[in-house]
C-alpha positions as CSV (number, residue, x, y, z in Angstrom):
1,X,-5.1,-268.3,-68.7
2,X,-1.3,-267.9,-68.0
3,X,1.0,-270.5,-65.4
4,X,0.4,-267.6,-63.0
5,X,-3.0,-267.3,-63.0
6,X,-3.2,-270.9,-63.1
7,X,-0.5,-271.5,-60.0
8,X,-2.6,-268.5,-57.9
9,X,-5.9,-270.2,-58.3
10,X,-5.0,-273.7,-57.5
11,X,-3.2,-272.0,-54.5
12,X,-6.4,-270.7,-53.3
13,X,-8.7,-274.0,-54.0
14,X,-5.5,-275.2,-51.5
15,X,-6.1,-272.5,-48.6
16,X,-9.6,-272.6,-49.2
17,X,-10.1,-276.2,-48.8
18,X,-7.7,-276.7,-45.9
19,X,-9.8,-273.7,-44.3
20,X,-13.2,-276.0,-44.7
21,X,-11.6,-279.0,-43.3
22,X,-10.6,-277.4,-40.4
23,X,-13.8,-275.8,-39.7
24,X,-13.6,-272.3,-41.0
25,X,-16.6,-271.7,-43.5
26,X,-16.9,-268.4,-44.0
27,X,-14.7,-265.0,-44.0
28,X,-15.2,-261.7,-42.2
29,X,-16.0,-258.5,-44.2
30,X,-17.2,-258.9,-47.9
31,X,-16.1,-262.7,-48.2
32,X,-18.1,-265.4,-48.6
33,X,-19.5,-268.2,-47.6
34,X,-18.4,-272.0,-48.6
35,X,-18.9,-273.6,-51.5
36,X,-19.9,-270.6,-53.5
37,X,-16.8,-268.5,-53.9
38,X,-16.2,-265.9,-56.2
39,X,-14.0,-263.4,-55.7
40,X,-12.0,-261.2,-58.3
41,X,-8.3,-261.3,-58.2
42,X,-7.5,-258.2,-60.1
43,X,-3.7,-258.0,-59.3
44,X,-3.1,-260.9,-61.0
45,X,-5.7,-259.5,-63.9
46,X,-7.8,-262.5,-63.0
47,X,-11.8,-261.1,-64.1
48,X,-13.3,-264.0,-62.3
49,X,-12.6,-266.6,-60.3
50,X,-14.5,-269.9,-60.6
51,X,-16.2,-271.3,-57.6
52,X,-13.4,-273.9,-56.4
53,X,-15.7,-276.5,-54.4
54,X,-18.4,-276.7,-57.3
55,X,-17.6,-280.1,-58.4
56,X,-17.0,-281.4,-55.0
57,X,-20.6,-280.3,-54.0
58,X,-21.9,-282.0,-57.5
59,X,-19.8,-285.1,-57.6
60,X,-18.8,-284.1,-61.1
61,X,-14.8,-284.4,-60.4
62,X,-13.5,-287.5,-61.5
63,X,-10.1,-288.5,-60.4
64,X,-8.3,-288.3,-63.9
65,X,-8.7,-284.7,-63.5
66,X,-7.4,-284.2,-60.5
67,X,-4.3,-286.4,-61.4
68,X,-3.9,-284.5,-64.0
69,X,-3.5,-281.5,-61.5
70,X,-0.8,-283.2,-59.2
71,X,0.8,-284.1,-62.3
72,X,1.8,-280.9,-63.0
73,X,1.7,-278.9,-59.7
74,X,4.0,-276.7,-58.0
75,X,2.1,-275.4,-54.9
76,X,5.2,-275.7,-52.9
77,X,8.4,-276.1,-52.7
78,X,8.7,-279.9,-52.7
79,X,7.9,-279.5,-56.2
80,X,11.7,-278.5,-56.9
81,X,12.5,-281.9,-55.0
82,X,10.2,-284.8,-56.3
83,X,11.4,-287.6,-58.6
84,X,7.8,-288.0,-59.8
85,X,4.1,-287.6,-58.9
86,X,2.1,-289.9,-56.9
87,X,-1.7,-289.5,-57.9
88,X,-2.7,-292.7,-56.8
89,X,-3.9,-295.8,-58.3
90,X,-7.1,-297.8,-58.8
91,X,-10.8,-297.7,-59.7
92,X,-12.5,-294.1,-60.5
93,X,-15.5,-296.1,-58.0
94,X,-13.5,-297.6,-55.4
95,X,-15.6,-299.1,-52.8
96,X,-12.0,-298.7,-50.3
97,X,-9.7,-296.0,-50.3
98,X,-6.5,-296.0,-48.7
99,X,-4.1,-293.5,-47.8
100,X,-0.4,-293.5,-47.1
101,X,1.9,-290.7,-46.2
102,X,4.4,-290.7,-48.8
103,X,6.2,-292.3,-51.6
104,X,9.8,-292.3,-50.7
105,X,12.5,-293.2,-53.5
106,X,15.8,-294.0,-52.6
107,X,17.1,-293.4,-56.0
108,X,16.4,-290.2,-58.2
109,X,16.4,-292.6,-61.4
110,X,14.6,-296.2,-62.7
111,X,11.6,-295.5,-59.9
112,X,8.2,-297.4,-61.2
113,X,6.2,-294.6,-62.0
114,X,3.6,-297.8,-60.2
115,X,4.7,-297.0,-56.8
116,X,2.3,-295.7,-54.3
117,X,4.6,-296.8,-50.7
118,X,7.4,-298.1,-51.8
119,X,8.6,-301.3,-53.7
120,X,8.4,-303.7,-50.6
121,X,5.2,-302.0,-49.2
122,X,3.5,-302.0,-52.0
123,X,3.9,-306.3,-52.4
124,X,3.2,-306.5,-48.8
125,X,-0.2,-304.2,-49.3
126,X,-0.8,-306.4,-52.2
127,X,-0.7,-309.5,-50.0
128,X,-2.7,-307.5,-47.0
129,X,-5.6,-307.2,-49.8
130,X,-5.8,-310.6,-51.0
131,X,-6.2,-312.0,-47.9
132,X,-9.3,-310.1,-47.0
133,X,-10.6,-311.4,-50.2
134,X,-10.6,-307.5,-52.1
135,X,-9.8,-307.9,-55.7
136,X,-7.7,-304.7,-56.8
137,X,-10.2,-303.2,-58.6
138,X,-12.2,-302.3,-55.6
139,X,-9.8,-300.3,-54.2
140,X,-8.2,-297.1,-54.8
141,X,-4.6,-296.4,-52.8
142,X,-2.8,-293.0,-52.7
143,X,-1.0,-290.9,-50.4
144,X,-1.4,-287.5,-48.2
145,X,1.4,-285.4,-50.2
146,X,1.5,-286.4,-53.8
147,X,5.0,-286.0,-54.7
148,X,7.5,-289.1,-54.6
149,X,10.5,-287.7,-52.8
150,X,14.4,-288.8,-52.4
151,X,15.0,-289.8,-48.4
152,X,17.2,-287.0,-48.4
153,X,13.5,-284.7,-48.3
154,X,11.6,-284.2,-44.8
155,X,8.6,-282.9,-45.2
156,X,6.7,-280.6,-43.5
157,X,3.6,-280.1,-42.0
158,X,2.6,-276.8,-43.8
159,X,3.6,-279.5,-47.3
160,X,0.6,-281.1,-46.0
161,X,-1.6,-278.7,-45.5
162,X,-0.8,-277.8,-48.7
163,X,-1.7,-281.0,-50.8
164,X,-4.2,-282.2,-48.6
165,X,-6.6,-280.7,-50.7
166,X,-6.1,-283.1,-53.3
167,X,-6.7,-285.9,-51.3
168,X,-10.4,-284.4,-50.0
169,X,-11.1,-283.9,-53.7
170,X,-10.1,-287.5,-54.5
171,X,-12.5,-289.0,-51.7
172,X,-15.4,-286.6,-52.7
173,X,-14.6,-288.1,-56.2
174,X,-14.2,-291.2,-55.8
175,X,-17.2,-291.6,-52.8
176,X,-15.8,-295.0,-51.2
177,X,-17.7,-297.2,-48.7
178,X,-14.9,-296.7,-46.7
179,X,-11.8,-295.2,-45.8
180,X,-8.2,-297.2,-44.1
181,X,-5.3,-294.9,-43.3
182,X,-2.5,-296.3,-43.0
183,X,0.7,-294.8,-40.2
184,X,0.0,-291.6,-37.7
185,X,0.6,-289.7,-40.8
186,X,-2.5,-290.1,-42.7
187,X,-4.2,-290.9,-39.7
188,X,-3.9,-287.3,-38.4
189,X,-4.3,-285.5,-41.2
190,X,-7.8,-286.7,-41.7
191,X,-9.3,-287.2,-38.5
192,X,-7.1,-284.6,-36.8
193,X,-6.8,-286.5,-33.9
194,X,-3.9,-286.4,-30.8
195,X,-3.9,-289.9,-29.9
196,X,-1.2,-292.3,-30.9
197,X,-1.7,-294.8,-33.8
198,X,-1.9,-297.7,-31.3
199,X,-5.1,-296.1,-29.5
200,X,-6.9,-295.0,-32.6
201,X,-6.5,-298.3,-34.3
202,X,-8.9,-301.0,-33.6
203,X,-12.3,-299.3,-34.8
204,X,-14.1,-297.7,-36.8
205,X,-13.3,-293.3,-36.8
206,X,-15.8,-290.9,-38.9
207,X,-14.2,-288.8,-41.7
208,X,-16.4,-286.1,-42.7
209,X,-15.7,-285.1,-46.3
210,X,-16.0,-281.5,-48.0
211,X,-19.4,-282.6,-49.5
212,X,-20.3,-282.9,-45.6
213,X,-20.6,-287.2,-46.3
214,X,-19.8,-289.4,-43.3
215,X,-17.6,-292.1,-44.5
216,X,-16.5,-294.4,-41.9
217,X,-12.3,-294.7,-41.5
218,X,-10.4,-297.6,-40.1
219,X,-6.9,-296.8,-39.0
220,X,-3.9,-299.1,-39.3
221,X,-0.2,-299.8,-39.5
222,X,2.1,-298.4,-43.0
223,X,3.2,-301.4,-44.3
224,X,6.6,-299.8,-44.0
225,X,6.6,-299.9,-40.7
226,X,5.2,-303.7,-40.8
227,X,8.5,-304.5,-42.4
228,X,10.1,-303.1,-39.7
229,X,8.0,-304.4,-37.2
230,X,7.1,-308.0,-37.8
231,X,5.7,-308.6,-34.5
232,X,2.8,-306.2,-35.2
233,X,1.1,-307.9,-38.4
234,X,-0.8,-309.4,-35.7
235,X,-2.5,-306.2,-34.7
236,X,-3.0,-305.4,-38.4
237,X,-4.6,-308.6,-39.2
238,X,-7.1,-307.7,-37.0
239,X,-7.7,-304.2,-38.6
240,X,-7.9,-306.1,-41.7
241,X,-10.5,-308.1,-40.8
242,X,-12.5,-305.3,-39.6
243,X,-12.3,-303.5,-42.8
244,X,-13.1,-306.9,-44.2
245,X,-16.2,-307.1,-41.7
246,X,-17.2,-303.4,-43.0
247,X,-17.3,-304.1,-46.4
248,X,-19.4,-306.8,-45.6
249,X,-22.0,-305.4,-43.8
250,X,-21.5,-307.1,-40.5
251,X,-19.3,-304.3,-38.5
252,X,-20.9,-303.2,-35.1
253,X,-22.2,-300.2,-34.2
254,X,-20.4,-300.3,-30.7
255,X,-16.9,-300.2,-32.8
256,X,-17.4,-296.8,-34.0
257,X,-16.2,-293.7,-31.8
């Protein structure tokens, strides 16, 4: 297989698994349904193509391969902007996953190829976690667009769209107990949501994943905008302890919406 063949099928796992997540699961015409896809893609000389969700639906993915993927993707144009990819980091069996929005670096040289939020953020997350008593290696901690980008880069919503796909696979992968997003950013893109941060926060949301699992998602603050905002650790604390209450078992029903 070519880079074109390559770049048009993981361009169509992308389309196809935003599609699912926003309800669409099957085509008009000849197409078919979700997970089973194959289709022939002749003008690229393609015989075959694959079925795309297959190791979602059997839990076979592991997250090496799919960092392997962001490693070397150029689904968009952000590609010709980043300073490095930003697969994630943590446990292959995390029993929390938490997402970000994106890895900004000030300075297109000497970035920690470590970073998942930022220098400051990441310290501050670091504190966040060892005062709910999780040792690092239950947790897993990545970001919506996988690319680590100069400030200079604004992203786009249709960026998102586009990489989110990579994050779906990662939580199918990685099957946590629960999910924390952290900023409206995140928050959105996987509860797709139009309340503010503020009113989501506070209990527990449902995030349905492509292998249809319930997983139960706590949104909170970015710990960039903690650094900002001092006065609102307060408000995160108590998110904290409610993912700390989760993990534990003793979470409430009448928290969940």
């Amino acid at each position: 297989m070519d880079q074109q063949q390559y770049n048009i099928i993981n361009d169509l796992r992308a389309l196809m698994a935003y599609h699912h997540s926003i309800g669409i699961e099957e085509y008009p015409g000849q197409a078919m349904s979700f997970p089973l896809v194959e289709r022939r893609v002749t003008s690229a000389g393609i015989a075959s193509l694959p079925p795309p969700n297959q190791a979602l639906t059997t839990g076979s993915e592991r997250p090496d391969d799919i960092a392997t993927e962001v490693n070397s993707c150029r689904n968009c144009e952000l590609a010709a902007q980043r300073v490095m990819p930003v697969p994630g980091r943590g446990t292959a069996k995390a029993r929390l996953l938490i997402v970000g929005g994106w890895l900004t670096t000030p300075e297109l040289t000497g970035s920690s190829p470590d970073l998942i939020f930022g220098l400051e953020e990441d310290r501050m997350l670091a504190r966040m976690l060892e005062a709910i008593h999780l040792d690092p290696a239950e947790v897993f901690v990545t970001n919506i667009l996988k690319c680590g980008l100069p400030a200079s880069c604004q992203p786009a919503a249709s960026h998102i769209h586009c990489c989110l796909s990579y994050l779906q696979r990662q939580i199918v992968a990685i099957a946590p107990v629960l999910l924390c997003s952290m900023g409206i950013i995140a928050t959105r893109a996987l509860l797709d949501l139009p309340q503010s941060l503020s009113q989501l926060r506070g209990r527990c949301h449902l995030y349905r994943g492509l292998d249809g699992r319930q997983i139960p998602l706590i949104p909170t603050y970015h710990p960039s905008y903690l650094l900002q905002a001092t006065e609102m650790k307060a408000e995160t604390w108590k998110d904290l302890q409610l993912i700390e209450q989760k993990l534990a078992g003793k979470e409430q029903d009448s928290l969940f919406t």
